[in-house]
N, CA, C and O atoms as a printed pandas DataFrame, in Angstrom:
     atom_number atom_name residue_name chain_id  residue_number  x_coord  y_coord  z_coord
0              1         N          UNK        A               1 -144.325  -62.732  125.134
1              2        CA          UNK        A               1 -143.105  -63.421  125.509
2              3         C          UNK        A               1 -143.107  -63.635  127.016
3              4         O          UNK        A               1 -143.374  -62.727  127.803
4              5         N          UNK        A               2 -142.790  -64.900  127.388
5              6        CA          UNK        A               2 -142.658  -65.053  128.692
6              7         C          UNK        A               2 -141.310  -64.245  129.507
7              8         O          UNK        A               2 -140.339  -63.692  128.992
8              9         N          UNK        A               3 -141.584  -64.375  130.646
9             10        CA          UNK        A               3 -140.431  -63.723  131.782
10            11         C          UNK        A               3 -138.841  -64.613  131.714
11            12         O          UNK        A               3 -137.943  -64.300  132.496
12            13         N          UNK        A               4 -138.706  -65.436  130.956
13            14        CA          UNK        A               4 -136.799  -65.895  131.074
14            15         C          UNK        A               4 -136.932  -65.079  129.767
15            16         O          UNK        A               4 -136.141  -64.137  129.732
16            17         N          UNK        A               5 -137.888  -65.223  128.470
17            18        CA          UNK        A               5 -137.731  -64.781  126.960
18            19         C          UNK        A               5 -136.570  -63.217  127.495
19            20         O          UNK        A               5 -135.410  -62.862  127.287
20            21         N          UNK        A               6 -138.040  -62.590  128.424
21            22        CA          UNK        A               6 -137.708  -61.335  128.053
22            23         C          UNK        A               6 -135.994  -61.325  129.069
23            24         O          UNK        A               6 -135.050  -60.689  128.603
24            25         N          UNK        A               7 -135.863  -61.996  130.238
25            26        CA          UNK        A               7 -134.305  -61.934  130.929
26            27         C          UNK        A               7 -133.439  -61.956  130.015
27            28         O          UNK        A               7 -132.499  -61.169  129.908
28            29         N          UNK        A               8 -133.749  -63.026  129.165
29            30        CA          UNK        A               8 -132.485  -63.685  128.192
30            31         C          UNK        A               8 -132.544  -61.977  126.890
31            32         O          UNK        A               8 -131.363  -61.711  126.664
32            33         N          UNK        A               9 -133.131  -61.329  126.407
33            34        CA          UNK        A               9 -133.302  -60.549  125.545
34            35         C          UNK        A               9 -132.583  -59.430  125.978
35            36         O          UNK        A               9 -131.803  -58.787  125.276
36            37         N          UNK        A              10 -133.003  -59.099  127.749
37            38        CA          UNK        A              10 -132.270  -57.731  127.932
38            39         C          UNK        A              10 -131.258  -57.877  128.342
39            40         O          UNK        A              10 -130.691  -56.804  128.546
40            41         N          UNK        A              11 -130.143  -59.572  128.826
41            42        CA          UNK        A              11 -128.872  -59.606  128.719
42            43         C          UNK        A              11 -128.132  -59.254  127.275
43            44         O          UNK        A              11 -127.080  -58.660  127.042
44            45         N          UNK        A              12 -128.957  -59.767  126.543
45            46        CA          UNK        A              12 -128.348  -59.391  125.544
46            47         C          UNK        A              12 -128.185  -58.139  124.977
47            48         O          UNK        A              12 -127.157  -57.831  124.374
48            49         N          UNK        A              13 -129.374  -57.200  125.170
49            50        CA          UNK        A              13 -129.341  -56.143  124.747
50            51         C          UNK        A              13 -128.387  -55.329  125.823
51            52         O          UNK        A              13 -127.623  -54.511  125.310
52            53         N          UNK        A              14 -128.355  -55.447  127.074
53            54        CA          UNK        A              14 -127.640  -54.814  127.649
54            55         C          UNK        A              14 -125.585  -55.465  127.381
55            56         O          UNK        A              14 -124.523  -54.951  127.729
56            57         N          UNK        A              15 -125.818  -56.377  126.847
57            58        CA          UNK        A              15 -124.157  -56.579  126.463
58            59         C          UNK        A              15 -124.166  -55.468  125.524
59            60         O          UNK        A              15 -123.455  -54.490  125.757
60            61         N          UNK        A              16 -124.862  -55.517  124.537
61            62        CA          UNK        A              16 -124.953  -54.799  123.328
62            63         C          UNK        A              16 -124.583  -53.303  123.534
63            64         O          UNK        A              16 -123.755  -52.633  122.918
64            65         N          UNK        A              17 -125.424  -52.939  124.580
65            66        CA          UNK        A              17 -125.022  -51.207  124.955
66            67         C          UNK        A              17 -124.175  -51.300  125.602
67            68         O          UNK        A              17 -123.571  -50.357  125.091
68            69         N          UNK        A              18 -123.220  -51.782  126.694
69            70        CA          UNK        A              18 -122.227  -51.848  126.654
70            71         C          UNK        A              18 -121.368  -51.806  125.645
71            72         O          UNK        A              18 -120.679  -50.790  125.547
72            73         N          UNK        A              19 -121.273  -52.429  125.080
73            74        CA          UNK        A              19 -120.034  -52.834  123.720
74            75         C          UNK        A              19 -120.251  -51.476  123.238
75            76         O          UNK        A              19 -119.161  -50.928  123.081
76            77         N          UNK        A              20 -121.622  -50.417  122.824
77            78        CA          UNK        A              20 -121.455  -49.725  122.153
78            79         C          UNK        A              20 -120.865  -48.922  123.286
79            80         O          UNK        A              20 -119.691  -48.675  123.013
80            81         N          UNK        A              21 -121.193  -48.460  124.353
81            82        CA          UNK        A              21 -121.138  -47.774  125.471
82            83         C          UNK        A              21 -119.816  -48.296  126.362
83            84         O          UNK        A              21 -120.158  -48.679  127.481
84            85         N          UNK        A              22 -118.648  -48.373  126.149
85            86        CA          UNK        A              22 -117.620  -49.060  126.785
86            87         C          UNK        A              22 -117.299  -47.716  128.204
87            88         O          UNK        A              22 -117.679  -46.550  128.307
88            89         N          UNK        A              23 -116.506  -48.535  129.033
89            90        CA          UNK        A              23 -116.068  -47.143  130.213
90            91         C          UNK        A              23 -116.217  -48.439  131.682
91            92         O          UNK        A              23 -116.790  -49.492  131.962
92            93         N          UNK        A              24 -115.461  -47.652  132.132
93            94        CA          UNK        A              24 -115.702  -48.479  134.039
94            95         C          UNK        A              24 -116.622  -48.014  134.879
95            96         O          UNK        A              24 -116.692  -46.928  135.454
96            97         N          UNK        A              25 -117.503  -49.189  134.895
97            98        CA          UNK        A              25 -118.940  -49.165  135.499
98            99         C          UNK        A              25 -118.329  -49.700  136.749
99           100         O          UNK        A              25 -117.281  -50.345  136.754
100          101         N          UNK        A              26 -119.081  -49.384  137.887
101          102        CA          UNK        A              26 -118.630  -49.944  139.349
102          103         C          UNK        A              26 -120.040  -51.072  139.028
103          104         O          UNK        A              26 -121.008  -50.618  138.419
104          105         N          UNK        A              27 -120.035  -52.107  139.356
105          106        CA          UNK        A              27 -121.179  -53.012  139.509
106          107         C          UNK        A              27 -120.576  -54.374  138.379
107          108         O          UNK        A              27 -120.659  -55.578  138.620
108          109         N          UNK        A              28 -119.977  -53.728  137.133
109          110        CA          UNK        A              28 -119.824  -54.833  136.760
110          111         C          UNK        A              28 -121.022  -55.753  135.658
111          112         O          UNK        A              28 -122.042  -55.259  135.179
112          113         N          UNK        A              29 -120.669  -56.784  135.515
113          114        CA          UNK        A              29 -121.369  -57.386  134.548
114          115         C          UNK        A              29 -122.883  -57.881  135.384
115          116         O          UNK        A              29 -123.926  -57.831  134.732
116          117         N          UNK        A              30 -122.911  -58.257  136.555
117          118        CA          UNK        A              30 -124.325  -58.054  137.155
118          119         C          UNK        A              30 -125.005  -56.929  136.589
119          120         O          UNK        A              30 -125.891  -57.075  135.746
120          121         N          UNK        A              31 -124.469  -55.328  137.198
121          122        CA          UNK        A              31 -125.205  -54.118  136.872
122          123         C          UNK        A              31 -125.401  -54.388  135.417
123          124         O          UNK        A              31 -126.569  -54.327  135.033
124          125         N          UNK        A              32 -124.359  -54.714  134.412
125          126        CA          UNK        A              32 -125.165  -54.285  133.128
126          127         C          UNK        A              32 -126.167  -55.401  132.552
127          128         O          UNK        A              32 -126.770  -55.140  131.510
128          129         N          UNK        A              33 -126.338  -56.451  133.095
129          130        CA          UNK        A              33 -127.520  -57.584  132.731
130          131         C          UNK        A              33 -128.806  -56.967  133.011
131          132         O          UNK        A              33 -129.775  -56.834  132.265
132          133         N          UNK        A              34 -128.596  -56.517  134.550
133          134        CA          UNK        A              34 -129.990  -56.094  135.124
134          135         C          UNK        A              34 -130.432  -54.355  134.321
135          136         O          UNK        A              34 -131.581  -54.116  133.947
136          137         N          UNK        A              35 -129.527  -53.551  134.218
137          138        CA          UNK        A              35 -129.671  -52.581  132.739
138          139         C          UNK        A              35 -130.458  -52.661  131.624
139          140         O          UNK        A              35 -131.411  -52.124  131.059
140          141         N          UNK        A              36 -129.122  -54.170  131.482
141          142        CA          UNK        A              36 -130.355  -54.709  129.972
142          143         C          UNK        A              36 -131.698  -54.970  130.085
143          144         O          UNK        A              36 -132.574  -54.341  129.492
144          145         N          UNK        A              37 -131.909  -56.064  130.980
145          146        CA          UNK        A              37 -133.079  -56.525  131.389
146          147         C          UNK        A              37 -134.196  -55.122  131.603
147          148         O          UNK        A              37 -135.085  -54.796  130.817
148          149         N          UNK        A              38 -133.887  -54.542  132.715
149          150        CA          UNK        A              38 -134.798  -53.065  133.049
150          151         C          UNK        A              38 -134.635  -52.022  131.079
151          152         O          UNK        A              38 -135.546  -51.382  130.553
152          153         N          UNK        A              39 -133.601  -52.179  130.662
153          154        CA          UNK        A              39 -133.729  -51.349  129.618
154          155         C          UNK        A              39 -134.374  -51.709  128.531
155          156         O          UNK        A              39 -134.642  -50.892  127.651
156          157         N          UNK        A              40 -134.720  -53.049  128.458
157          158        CA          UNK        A              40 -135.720  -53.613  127.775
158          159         C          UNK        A              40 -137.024  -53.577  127.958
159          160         O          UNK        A              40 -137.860  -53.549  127.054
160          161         N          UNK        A              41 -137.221  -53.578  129.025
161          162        CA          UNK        A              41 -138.739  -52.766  129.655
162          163         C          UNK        A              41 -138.848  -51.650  129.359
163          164         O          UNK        A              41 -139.603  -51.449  128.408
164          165         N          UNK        A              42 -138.245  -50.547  129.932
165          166        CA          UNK        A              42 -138.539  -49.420  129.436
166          167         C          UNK        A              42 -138.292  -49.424  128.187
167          168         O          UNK        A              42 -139.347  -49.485  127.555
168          169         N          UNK        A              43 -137.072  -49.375  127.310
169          170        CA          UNK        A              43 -137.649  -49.315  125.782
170          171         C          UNK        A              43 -139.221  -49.848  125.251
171          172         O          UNK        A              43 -139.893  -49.219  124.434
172          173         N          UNK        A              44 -139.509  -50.728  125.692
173          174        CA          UNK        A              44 -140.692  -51.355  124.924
174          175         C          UNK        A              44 -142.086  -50.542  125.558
175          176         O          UNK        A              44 -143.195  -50.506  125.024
176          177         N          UNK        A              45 -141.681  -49.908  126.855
177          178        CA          UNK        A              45 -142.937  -49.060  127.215
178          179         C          UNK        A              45 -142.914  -47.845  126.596
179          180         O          UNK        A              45 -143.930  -47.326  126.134
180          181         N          UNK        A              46 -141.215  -47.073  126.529
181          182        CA          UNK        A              46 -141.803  -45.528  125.888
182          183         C          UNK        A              46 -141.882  -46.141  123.887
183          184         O          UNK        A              46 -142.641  -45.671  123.039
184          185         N          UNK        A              47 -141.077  -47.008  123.722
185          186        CA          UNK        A              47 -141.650  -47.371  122.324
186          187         C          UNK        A              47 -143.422  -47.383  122.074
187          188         O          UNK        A              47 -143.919  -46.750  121.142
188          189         N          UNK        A              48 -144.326  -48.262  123.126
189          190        CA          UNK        A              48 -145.589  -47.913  123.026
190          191         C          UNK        A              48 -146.195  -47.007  122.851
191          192         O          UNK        A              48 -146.964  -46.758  121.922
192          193         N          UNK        A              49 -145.835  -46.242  123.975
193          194        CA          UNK        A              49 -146.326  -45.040  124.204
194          195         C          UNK        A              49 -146.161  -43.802  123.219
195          196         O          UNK        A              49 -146.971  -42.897  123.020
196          197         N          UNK        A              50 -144.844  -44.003  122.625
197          198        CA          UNK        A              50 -145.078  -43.105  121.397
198          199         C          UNK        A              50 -145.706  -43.418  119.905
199          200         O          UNK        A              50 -146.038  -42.758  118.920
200          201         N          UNK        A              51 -145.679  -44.871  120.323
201          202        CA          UNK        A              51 -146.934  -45.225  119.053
202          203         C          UNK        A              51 -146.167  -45.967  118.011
203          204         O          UNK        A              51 -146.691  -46.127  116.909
204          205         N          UNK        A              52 -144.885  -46.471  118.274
205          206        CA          UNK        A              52 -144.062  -47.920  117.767
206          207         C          UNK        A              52 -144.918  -48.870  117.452
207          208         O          UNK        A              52 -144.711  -49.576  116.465
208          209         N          UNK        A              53 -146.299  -49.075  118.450
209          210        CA          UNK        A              53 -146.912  -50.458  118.538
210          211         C          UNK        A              53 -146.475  -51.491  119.471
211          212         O          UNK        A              53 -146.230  -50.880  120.511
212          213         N          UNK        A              54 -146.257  -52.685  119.644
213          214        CA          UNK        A              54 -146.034  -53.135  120.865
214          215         C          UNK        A              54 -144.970  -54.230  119.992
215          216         O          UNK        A              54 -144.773  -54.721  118.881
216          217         N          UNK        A              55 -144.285  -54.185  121.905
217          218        CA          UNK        A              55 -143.189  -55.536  121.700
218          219         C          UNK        A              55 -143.664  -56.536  122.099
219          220         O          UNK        A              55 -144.022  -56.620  123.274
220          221         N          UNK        A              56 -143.776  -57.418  121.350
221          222        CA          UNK        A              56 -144.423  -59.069  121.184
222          223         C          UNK        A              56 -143.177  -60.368  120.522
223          224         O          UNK        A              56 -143.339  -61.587  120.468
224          225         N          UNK        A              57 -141.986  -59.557  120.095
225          226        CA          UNK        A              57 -141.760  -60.457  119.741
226          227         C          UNK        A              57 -140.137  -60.649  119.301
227          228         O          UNK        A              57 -139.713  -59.539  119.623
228          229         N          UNK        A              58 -139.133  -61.282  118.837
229          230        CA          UNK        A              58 -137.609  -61.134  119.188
230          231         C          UNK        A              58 -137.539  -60.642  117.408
231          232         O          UNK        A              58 -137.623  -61.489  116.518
232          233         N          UNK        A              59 -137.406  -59.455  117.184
233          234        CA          UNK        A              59 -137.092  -58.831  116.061
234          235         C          UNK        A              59 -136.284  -58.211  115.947
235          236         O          UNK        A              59 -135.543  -58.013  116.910
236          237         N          UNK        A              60 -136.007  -57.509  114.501
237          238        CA          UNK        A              60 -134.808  -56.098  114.491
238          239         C          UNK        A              60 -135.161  -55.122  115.517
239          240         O          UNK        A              60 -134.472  -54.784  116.479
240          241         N          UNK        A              61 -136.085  -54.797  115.256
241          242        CA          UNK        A              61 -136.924  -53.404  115.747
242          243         C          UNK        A              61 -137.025  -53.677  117.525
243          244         O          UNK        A              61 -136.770  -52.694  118.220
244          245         N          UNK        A              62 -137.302  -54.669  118.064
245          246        CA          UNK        A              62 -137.826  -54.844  119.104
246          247         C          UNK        A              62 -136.228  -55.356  119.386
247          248         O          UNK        A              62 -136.256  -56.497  119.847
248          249         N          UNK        A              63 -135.002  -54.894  119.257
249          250        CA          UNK        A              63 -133.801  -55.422  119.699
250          251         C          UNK        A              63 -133.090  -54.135  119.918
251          252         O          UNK        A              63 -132.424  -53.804  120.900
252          253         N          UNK        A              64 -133.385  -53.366  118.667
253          254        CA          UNK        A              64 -133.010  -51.757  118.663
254          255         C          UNK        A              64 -133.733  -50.862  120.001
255          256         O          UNK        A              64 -133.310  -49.954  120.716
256          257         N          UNK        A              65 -134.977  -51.585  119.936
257          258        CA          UNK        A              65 -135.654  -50.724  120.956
258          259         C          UNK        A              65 -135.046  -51.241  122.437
259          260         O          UNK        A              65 -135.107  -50.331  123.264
260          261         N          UNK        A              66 -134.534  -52.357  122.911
261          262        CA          UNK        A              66 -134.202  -52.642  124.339
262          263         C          UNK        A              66 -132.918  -52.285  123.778
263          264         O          UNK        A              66 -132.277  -52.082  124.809
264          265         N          UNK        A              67 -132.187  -52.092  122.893
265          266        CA          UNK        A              67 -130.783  -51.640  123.001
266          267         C          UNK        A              67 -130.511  -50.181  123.477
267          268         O          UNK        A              67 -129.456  -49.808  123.991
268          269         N          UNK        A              68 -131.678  -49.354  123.220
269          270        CA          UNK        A              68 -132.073  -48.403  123.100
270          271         C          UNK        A              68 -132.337  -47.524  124.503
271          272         O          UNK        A              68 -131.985  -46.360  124.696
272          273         N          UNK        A              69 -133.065  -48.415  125.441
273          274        CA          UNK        A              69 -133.517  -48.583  126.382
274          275         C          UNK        A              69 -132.056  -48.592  127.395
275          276         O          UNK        A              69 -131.526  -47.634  127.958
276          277         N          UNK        A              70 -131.620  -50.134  127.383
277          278        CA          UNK        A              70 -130.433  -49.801  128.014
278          279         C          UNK        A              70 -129.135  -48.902  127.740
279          280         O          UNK        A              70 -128.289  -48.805  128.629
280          281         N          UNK        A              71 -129.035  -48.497  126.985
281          282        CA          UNK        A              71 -128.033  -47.273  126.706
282          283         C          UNK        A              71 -128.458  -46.169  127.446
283          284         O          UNK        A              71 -127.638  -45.413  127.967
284          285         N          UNK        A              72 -130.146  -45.937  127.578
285          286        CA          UNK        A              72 -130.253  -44.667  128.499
286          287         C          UNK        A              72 -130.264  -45.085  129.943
287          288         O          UNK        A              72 -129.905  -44.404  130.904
288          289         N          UNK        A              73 -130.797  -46.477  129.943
289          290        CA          UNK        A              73 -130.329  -46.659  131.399
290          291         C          UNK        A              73 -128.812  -46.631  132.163
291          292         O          UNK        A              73 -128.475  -46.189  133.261
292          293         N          UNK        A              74 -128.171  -47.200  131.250
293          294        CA          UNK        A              74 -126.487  -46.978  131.311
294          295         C          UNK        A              74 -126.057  -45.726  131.835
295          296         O          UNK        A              74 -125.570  -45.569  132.954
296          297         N          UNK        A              75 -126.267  -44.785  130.928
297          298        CA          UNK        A              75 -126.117  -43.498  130.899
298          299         C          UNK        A              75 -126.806  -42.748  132.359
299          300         O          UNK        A              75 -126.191  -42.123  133.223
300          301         N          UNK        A              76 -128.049  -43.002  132.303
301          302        CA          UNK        A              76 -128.520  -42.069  133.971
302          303         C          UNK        A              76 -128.030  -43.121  135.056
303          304         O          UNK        A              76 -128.321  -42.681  136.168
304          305         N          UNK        A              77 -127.371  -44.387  135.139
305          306        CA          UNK        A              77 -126.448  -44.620  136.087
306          307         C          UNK        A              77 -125.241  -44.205  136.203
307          308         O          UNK        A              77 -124.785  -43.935  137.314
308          309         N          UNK        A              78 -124.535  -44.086  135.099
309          310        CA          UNK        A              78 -123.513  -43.558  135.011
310          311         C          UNK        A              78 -123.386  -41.955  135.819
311          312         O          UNK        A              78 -122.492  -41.638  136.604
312          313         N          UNK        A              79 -124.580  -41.065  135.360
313          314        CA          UNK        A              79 -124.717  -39.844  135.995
314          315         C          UNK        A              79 -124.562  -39.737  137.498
315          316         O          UNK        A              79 -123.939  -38.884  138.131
316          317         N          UNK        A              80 -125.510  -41.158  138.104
317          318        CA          UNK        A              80 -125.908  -41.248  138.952
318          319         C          UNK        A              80 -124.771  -41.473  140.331
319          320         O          UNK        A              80 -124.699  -41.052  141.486
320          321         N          UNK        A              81 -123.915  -42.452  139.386
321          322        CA          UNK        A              81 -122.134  -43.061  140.042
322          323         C          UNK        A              81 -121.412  -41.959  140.356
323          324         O          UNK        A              81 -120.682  -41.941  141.347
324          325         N          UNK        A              82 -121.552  -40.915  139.525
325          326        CA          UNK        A              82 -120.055  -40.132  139.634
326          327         C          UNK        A              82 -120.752  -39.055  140.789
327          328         O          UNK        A              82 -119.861  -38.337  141.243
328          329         N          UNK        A              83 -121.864  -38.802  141.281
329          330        CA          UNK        A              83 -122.466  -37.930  141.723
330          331         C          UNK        A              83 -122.342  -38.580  143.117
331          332         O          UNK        A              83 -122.850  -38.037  144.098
């Protein structure tokens, strides 16, 4: 997948963890695009790495996994804000 594929994938996935993940983020809807976006990367790298197989392509699995991704990114910013 090219580089807008994957932008456009981790906005979405990062709306997604939001919605599941609601609360007042300082940053706003910028911070959680770029979340998504970065949490879609990392999901799809520790997904590799534990032997998922690779993200190639806009699926269930490969939507769960950047949703996945940005929820923990969410979360260690969140840690990161209040500190």
């Amino acid at each position: 997948m090219g580089i807008i594929s994957w932008i456009l994938f981790g906005l979405i996935a990062g709306a997604v963890a939001k919605l599941i993940m609601p609360g007042d983020d300082p940053g706003g809807i910028l911070i959680t695009i770029l979340l998504g976006i970065a949490g879609a990367v990392v999901g799809g790298f520790v997904a590799t790495r534990i032997g998922y197989g690779t993200v190639t392509a806009f699926d269930l699995r490969s939507f769960a996994i950047a949703i996945g991704g940005a929820m923990l990114l969410l979360l260690g910013y969140r840690l990161l804000a209040k500190r």
